[in-house]
C-alpha positions in Angstrom: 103.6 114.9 104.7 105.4 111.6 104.3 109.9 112.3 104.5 112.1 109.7 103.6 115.6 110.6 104.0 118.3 108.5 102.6 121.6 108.6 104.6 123.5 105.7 103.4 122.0 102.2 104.8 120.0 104.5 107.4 116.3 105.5 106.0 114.6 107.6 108.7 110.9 108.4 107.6 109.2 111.1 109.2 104.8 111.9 109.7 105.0 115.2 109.1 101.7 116.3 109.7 102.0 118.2 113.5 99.0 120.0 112.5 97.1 117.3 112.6 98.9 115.2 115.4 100.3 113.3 112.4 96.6 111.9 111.3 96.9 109.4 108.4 95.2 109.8 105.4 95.0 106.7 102.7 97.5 108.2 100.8 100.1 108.8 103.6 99.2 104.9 104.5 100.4 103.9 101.1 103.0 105.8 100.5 104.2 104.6 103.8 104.0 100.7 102.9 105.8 101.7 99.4 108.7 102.7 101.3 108.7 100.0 104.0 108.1 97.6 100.6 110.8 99.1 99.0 113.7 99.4 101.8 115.2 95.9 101.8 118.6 97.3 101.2 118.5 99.5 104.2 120.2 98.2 107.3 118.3 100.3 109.4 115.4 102.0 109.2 113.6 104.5 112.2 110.3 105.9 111.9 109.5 109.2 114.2 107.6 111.9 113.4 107.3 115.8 114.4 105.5 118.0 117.0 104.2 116.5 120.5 102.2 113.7 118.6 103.8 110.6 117.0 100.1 110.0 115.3 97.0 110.0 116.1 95.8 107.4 113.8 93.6 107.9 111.0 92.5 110.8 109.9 89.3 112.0 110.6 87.4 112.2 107.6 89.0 109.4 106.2 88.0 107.2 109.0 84.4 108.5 108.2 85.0 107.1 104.6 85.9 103.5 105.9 89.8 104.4 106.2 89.9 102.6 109.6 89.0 99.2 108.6 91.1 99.7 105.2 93.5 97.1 104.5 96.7 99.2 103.9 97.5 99.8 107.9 97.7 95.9 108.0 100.0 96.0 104.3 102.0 98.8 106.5 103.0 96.4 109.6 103.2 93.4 107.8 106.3 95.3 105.2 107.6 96.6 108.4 108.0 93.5 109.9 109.3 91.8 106.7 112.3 94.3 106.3 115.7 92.5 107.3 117.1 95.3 108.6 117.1 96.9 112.3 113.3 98.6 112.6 113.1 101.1 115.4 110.1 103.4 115.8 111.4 106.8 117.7 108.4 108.0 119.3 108.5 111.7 119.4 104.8 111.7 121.3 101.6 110.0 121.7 100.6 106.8 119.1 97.1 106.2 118.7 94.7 103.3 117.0 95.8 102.4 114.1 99.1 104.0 114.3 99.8 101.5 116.7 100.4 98.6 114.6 103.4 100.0 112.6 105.5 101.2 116.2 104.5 97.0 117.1 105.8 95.6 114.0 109.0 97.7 114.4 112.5 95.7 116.5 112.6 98.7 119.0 109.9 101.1 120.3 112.1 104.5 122.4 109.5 107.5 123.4 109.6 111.0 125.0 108.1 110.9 128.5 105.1 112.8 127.7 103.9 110.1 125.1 101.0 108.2 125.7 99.4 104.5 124.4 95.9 104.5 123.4 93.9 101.9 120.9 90.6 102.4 121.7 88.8 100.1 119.2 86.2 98.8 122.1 84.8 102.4 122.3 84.7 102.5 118.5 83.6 99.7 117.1 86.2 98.6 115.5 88.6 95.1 114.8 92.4 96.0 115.8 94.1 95.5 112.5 94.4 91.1 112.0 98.5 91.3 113.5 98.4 94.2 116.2 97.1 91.9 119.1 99.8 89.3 119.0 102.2 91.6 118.5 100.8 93.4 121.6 100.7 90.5 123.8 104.3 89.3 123.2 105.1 92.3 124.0 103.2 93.2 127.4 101.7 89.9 127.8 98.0 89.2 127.2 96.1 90.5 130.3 98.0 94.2 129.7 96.9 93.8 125.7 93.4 93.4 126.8 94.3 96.6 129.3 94.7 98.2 125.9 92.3 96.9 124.0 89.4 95.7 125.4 89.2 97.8 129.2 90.7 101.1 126.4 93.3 101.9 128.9 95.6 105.0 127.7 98.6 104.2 128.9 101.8 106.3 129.9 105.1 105.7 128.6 106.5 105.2 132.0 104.3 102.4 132.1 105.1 101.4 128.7 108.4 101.0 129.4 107.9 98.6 132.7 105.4 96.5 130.1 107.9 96.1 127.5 105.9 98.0 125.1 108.8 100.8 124.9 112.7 99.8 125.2 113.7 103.3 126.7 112.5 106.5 127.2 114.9 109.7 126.6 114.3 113.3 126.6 112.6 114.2 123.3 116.4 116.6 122.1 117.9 112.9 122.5 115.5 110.9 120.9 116.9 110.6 117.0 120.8 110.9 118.4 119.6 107.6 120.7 117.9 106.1 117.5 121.4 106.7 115.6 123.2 105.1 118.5 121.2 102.1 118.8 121.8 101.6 115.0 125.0 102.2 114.9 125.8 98.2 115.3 123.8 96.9 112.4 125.2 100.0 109.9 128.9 98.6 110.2 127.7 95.1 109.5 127.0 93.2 106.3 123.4 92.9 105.2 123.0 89.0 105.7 125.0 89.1 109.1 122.4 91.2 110.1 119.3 89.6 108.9 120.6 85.9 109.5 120.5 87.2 113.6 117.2 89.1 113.0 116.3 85.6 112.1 117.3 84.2 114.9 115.0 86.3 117.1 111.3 85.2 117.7 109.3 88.3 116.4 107.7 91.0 118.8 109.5 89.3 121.3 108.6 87.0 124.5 105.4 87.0 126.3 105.5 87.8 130.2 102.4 86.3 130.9 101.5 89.6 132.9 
């Protein structure tokens, strides 16, 4: 359910779970921050997934069984967010919960149109994961992550994209040949050229005050 293909310095990982609208067991969680913990090499790295869901966060029975307040989603963004290399999350459909906090911790965020935003944690009961808010808010600014988090606003990715949650929007047959493209820079660079501007970058980007 968990891909990792290998295609030089480029490691694209792929939920495949479109059954499920790419739910995430334990299991897929950690073998998920294994690879993130494990791709220091790679110069770029994408994460998508398959079907008209990116993910819908945890899986259901698993999120019975305490999955949702589990420490591995927060082990997930934090490797992600670690790697030196260019992170993009291609967003083949709608993120949800907890799913969220790896597409934050990633450089880039580019969707299909029809994908939608949704951490509904208020109606649940639950904490967001310890990182996702101030990743959120430097993103779209503070009063749009309490849109998100506190009012449970789904949002669209048209919106998205005027936030500065997404960085482009394409047509989902020109989502991974975008992805490629935007990589394209870093994979005919050297490793510390890349990382040493990586470095250079606050993370998650800058707040709009919005």
């Amino acid at each position: 359910m968990i891909r990792c293909d290998k295609d030089g310095d480029l490691w694209t990982v792929t939920i495949d779970r479109p059954e499920k609208a790419g739910a995430l067991t334990r299991k897929m969680l950690t073998e998920l921050a294994e690879i993130a913990e494990t791709a220091q090499d790679a110069k770029a790295l994408v994460l998508t997934g398959t079907g008209p869901v990116f993910s819908a966060g945890a899986d259901l029975e698993a999120a019975k069984a305490g999955l949702a307040t589990d420490p591995v989603w927060e082990r997930l963004s934090s490797a992600i967010a670690r790697l030196p290399g260019l992170t993009i999350a291609a967003l083949n459909g709608t993120v949800a919960g907890g799913a969220f906090g790896m597409v934050l911790a990633c450089d880039l965020r580019i969707a299909v149109p029809k994908a939608n935003f949704f951490y509904p944690v208020m109606k649940l009961g639950f904490l967001p994961q310890p990182s996702d808010p101030s990743r959120l808010a430097a993103l779209t600014g503070p009063a749009r992550a309490k849109m998100i988090l506190l009012a449970g606003q789904k949002v669209s990715a048209t919106d998205a994209y005027a936030w500065g949650l997404v960085d482009r929007i394409c047509e989902p047959d020109a989502l991974m040949p975008l992805a490629s493209e935007l990589c394209g820079g870093v994979l005919a660079a050297t490793p510390v050229h890349i990382s040493a501007i990586k470095a250079m970058i606050p993370a998650g980007g800058a707040a709009n005050g919005n």
